[in-house]
N, C-alpha and C positions, 0 to 999 in steps of 0.2 A: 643527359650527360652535361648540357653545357650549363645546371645548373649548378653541378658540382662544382663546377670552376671558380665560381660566382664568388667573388669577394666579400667577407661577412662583412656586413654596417656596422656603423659606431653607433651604438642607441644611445650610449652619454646626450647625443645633440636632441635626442628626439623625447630624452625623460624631461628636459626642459619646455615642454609643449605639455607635459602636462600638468593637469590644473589643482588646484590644492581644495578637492572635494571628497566626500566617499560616493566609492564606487567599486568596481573591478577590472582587475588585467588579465588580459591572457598573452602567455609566451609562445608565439611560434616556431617549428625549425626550419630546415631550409629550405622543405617539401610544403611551409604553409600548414602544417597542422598542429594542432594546439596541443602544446605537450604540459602546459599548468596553467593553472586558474587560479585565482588570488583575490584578497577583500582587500579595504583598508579604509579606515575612517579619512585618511588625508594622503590622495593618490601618490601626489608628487611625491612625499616624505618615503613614502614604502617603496617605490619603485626605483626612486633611487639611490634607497641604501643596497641594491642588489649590486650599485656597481662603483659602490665607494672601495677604493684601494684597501681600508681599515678592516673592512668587511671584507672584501676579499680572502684577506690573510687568515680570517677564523673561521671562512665557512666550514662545513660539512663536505664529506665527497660527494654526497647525492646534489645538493645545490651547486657545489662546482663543474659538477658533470651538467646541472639541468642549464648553466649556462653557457657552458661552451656550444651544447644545442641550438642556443637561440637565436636565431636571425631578425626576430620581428617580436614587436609589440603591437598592443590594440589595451585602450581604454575604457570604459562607460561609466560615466556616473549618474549615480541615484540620488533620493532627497535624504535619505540616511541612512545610519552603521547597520540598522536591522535590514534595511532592505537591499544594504551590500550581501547578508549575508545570506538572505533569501538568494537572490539572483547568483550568489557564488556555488550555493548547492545546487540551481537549475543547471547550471553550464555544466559543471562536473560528473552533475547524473548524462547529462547529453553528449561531453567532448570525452567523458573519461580517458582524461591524459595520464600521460604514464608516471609522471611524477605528481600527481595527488593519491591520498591516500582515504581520507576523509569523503562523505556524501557519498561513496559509491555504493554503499548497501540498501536493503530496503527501508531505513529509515524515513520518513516526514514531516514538516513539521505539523504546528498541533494546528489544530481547527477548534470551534466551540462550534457545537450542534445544537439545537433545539426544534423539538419536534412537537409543532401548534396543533398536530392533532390529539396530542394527551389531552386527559379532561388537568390535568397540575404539570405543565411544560415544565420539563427539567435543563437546564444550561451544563452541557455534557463536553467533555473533551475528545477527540477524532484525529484519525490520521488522514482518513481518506474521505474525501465528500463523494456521497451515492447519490443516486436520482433516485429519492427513495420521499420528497416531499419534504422533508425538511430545512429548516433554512439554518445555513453555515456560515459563520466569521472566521476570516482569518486569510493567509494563513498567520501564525506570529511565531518571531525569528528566537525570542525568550521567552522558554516554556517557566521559567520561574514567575519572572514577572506577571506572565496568564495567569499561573496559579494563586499567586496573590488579590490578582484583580476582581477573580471570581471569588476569593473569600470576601471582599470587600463587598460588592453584588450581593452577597445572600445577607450581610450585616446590613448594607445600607438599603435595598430596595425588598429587603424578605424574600430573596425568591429561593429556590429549589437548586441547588447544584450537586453535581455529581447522581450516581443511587439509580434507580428507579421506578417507574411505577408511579401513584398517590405516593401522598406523604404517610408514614409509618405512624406508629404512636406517640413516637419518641422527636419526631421531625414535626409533628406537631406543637409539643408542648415544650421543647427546648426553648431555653432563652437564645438560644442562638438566634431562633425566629420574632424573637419581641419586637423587632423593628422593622417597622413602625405600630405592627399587631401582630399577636399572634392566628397561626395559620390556623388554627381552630375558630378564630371567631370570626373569619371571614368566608365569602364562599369562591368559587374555583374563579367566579366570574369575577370577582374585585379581584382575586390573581393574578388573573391574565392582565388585570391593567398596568400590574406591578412588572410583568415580563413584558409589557410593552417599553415601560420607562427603560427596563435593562437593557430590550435591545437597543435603544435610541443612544445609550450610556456607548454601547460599545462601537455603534454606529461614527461614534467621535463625536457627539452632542455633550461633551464632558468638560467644560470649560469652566462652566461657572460652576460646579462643583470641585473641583479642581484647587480653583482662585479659593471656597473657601477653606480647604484644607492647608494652606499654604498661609491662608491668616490664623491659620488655627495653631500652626508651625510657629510663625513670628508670635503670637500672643505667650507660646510655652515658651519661646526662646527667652524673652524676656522677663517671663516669673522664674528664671536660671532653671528652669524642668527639661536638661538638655536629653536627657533619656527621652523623653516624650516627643520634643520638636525632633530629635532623629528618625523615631518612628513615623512618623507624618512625613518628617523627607524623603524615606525611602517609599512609603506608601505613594505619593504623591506622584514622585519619578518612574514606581512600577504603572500607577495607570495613566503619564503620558504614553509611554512608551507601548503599550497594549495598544488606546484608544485613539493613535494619531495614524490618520487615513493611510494606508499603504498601496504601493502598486502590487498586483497578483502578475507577476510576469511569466506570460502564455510561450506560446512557441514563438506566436507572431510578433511580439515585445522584446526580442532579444537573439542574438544571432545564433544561427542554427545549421550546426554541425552534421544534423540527417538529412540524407537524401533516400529516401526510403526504398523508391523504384533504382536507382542507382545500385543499392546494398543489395537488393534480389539477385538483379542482373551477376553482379560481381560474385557472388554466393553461388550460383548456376556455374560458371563460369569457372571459379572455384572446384567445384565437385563435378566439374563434367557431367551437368543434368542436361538433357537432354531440348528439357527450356525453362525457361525462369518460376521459378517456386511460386506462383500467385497467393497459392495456401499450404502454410505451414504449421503443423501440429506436433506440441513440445509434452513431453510426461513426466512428471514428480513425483517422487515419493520424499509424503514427510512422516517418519519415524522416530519423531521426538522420542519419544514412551511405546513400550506395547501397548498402553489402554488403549490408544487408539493410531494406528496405520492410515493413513489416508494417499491420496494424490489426488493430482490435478493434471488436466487437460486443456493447454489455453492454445485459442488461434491467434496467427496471424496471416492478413488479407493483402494482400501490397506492401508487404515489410511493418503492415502497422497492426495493433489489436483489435480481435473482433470478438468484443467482448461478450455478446449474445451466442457467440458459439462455445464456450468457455463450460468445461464438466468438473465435476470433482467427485471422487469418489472415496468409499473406506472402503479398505480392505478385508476381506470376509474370511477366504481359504485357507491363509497364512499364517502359522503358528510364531511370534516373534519378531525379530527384528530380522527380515529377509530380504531385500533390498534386491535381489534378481526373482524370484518368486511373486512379489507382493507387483514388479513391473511386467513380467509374462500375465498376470492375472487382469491388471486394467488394462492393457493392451487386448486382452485377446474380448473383455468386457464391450473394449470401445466401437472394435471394427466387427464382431459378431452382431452387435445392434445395427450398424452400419449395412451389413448383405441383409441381414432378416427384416429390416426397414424400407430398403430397395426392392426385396422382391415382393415385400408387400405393397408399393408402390407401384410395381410392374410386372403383370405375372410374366412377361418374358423374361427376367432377369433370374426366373426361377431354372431354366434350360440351362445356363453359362455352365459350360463345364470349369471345372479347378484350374487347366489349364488359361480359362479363355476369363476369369473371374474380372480381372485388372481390368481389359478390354472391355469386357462388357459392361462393365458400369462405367465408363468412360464414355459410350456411344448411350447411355442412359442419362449423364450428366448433360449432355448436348440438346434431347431433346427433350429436358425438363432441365430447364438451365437456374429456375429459378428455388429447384426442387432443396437446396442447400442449404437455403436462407429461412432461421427461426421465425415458427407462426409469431403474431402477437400476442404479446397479455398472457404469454406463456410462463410460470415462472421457473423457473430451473432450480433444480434440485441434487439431488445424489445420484440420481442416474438421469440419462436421457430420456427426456419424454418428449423432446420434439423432433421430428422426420429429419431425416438427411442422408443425403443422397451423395449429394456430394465426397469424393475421397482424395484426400491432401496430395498437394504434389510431392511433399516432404514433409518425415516423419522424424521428430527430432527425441533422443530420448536422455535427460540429465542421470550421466553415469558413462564409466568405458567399457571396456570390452564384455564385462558377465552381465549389464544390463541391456546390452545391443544386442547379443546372443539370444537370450531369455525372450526379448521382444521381437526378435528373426524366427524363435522357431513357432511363436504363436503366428505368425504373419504365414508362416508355411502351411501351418496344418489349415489356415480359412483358406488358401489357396491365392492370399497375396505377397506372395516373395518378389513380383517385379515392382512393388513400390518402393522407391530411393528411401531410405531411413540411414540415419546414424545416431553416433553418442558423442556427447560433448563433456569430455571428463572435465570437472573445473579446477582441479591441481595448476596443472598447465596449460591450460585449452586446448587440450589434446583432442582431435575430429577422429573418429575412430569407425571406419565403414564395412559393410559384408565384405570378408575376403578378404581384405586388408591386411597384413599383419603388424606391419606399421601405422600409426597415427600422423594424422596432418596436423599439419602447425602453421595456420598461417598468421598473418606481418599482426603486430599487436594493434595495429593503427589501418588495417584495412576494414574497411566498411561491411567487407561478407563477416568477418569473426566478429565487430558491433552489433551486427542484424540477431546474431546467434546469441552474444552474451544478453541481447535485449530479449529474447522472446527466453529466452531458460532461466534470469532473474524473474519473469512475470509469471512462470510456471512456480518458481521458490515460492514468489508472495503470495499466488493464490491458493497455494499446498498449504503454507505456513497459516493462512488465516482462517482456512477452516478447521485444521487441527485447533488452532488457539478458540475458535466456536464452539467446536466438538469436550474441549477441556473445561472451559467456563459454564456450558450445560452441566459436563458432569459434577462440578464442581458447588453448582445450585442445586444440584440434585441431591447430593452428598449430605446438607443442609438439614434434611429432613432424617438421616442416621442419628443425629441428638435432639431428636423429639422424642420425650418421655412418650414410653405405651406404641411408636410405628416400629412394627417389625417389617423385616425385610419383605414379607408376602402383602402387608397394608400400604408398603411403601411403592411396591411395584402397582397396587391397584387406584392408588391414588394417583401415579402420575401417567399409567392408563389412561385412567376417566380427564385428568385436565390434561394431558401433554406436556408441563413444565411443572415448575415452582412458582414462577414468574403468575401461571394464570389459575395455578393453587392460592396465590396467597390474597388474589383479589376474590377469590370464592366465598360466598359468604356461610354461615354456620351448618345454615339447612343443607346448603349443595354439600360440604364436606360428609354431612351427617347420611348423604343419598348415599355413598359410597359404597360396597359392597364390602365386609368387616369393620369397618367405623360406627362407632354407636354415636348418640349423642355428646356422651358424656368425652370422648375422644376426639369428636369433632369440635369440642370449645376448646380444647386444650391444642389440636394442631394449629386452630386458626388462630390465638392470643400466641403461640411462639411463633409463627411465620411473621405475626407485626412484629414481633419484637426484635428477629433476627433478620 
């Protein structure tokens, strides 16, 4: 109460402290929490036209409003405008204050991948870096200028971008690749020495290449060839701007808005559990298209992700786009594997009566405590194939009332109705629980509704990107319907015997010719249009 009292500050005195660099602000209210995040190539300049009288007079009502809020400022600067605007998108995925709008979805910026175990490494574009052995650059804050920089790369060191696989026919013998040879008259091993020079290029080894494009700029400027010396300008500016070393700012590199154990407790607390949610499991359904229904099942462990517990499924029973149906279905998939796993873990657990279900794998979980945690070197799939015993303290499902229903009455008929579940409608962040007939709502700025809006985004992303898998398979699959002479029954026995397109098209004459209805004469013809296409 007595902060209420609290006379606001004049930050007029305190924008004169800061300093004329790029970096970022954050605005706090009275309460100390961050209600906007901000970039700006030159701090001072931007922060204090928030509180020039001139400005005043033309703002907006949302900026008028977002400062009558403010009690406090906070600075940081960085070495530059790209890495303001990296570090602006961290803070606002982290603080999501109420007056930004921007960086709150699942966007990323890009990465370049390449992956040294191909026999022809391709320089690929990424959102997300996997522990999957490959080596990543980046992140970089201008997807344009990347794009440029990797055409440059494959012009000036010959290498491989975008695509996959060996190189094609056509990736061969383009001139695109004539420089400095073409990729036919070399072999993978002089390649790879070409992808060595590219990563060193992007590593920021790019100076004295650089220096000579910029005399190659002043040379055209001066033959008045100002069309050419502009192209060299902008080339030049897209690969400093790429190639100059950046900070990757971590959790620990910038201040940090999650208290992770804090947001449990307060979440508990919240919903009157009984005790703090250690493990929380969230359900998705992503129903872009009927071709394919999927969800996801992601944990989290301590308010944080525990990404080796993470499931995803398609949806199999469900005719359409049914979004309470298609959630009673992976629901009742996820925890039936769950008892049938337990009791084959423990044939007491085979006794528990319906009533006694919840309890009984509770005093199962205690004395196999470590019975929860994925073997190794397991790899995960469309369904569970590793043991778990373990049963969440809270069951979170994205959707309101007909998808909290649908996933109550699966949880009845296994005989666990005492496990705390709800839904989190995302219209309004409406909390919607058994029994209930009203929705909770709580403070937009409390840590329990962050905890929540964090694990039911990372339920979205991981739904959203194996649909987008599931599409781009069928999508190379589909590939093979304009191949003269495969009908639908050769098409299906073709991608039987290899499993993709991808490992069709590296197949060579004879294996296609192995196939069960492909003759020879078929088998030259599918394999000359997979190089081609």
């Amino acid at each position: 109460m007595a902060l209420s009292t609290k006379e606001k500050p004049d930050l007029r005195k305190k924008v004169h402290e800061v300093p004329h660099k790029p970096g970022v602000y954050l605005m706090r209210d009275r309460f100390n929490r961050v209600i906007y995040v901000g970039k700006a190539r030159d701090l001072r300049k931007r922060v204090s036209s928030y509180f020039l009288p001139s400005k005043l007079a033309v703002a907006d009502i949302k900026t008028r409003a977002m400062l009558d809020a403010v009690w406090d400022l906070e600075t940081h600067t960085v070495r530059s405008e790209a890495e303001s605007i990296l570090l602006e998108g961290k803070l606002i995925k982290e603080y999501r204050p109420r007056y930004n709008l921007s960086f709150r979805d699942d966007k990323r910026f890009l990465l370049v991948k390449i992956d040294m175990s191909e026999e022809w490494p391709r320089f690929r574009l990424a959102r997300f870096k996997k522990d999957d052995g490959a080596r990543y650059f980046g992140p970089y804050a201008h997807s344009g200028a990347l794009r440029q920089t990797l055409n440059f790369m494959r012009k000036k060191f010959g290498v491989l971008t975008f695509g996959r696989g060996s190189p094609t026919e056509r990736e061969l013998k383009s001139a695109t690749y004539q420089v400095p040879t073409r990729l036919s008259q070399i072999t993978a091993e002089q390649y790879r020495k070409r992808v060595a020079q590219a990563c060193e290029f992007l590593e920021g080894h790019s100076q004295e290449m650089i220096a000579t494009l910029e005399e190659e700029m002043r040379k055209a400027a001066a033959k008045m060839d100002f069309e050419k010396a502009a192209e060299l300008r902008n080339m030049t500016e897209d690969l400093r701007s790429t190639t100059k070393p950046m900070r990757r700012f971590t959790r620990g590199s910038l201040p940090s808005a999650i208290d992770s154990i804090a947001d449990v407790r307060a979440l508990a607390d919240a919903l009157h559990l009984p005790r703090p949610p250690a493990v929380m499991e969230c359900f998705d359904i992503s129903n872009i298209s009927t071709t394919h229904v999927v969800a996801s099942m992601v944990c989290f462990r301590d308010g944080v992700p525990d990404k080796d517990c993470y499931r995803r499924y398609r949806v199999r029973t469900v005719e359409g786009q049914d979004d309470f149906a298609s959630m009673a279905e992976v629901v009742r998939r996820r925890y039936s594997r769950v008892l049938l796993e337990a009791r084959e873990m423990n044939s007491e657990a085979a006794e528990f009566s319906q009533e006694e279900t919840v309890e009984g794998l509770r005093k199962l979980e205690r004395q196999t405590p470590n019975a929860h945690r994925p073997t190794p070197n397991v790899q995960v799939g469309e369904e569970d194939r590793t043991p778990l015993v373990r049963l969440p303290d809270l069951i979170i499902v994205d959707g309101g009332k007909g998808q909290l229903s649908a996933a109550c009455r699966e949880l009845q008929r296994l005989g666990l109705h005492d496990l705390p579940i709800i839904g989190l409608a995302k219209e309004h962040e409406e909390i919607y629980r058994p029994g209930r007939a009203l929705p909770l709502q709580l403070p937009v700025d409390s840590g329990a509704l962050r905890l929540l809006q964090r694990i039911r985004d990372e339920a979205h992303r991981f739904a959203n990107a194996y649909h987008q898998l599931l599409m781009k398979k069928r999508i190379g699959e589909s590939i093979l319907d304009d191949c003269p002479g495969v009908s639908q029954n050769r098409k299906n026995s073709l991608l039987r015997r290899f499993g993709s397109v991808n490992r069709l098209r590296k197949a060579s004459v004879e294996e296609i010719g192995a196939t069960e209805g492909i003759g020879p004469k078929l088998a030259q013809e599918v394999h000359r249009f997979l190089q081609r296409h």
